[in-house]
C-alpha positions in Angstrom: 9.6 143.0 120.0 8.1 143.7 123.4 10.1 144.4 126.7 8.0 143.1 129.8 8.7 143.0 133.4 5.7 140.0 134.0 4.0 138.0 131.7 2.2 135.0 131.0 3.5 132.4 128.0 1.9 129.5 127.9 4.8 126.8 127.0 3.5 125.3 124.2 4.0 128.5 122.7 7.9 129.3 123.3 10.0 128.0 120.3 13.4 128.9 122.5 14.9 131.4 124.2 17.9 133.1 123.7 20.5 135.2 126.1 21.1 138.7 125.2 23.2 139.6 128.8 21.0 140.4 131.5 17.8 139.8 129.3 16.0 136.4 127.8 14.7 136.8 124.4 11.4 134.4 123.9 10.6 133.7 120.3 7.1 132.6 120.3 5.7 130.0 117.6 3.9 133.1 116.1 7.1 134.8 115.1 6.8 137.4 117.9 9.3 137.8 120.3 9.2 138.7 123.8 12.5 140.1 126.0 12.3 139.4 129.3 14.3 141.2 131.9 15.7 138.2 133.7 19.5 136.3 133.0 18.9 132.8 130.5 20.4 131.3 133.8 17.3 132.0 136.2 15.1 131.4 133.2 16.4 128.1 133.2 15.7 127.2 136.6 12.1 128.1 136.1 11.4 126.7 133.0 10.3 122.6 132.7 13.5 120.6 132.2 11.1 117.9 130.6 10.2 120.0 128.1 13.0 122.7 127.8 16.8 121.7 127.6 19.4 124.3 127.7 21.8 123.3 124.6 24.4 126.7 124.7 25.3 129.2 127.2 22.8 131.2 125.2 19.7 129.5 124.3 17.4 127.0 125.5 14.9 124.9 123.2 12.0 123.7 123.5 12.1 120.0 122.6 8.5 119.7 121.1 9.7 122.0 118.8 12.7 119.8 117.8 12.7 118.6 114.6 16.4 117.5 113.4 20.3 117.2 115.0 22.9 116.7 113.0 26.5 116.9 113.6 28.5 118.0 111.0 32.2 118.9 111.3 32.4 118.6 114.9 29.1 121.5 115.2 25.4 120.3 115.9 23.1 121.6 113.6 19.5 121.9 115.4 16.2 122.4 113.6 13.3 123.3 114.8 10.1 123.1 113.5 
């Protein structure tokens, strides 16, 4: 896991990103993950809402990476490819 102040991610390659208090965790289609020191919240402002859709208060997905919802027992289960 890296911790970076600026950097460059292309979009296609974010799976989702996930809160972890004041920091974003970006977990890249190659498995690697990259924390970002900036709240999910302003993350979400920046990021593409057509191809990004915050689903929690602690994650957004990235919906060319969605593969599957399902609700079962009042929970939605999301895959991802």
């Amino acid at each position: 896991m890296e911790f970076l102040k600026n950097v460059n991610l292309p979009l296609q390659d974010i799976l989702f990103i996930e809160a972890d208090v004041n920091y974003s965790v970006f977990h890249l289609n190659s498995g690697k993950k990259v924390v970002i020191a900036k709240t999910l919240k302003s993350i979400n402002k920046i990021v593409d809402n057509q191809y990004f859709i915050r689903i929690n208060k602690s994650s957004i997905i990235n919906l060319c990476y969605l593969k599957e919802v399902q609700s079962v027992s009042q929970n939605l289960i999301i895959t991802l490819s």
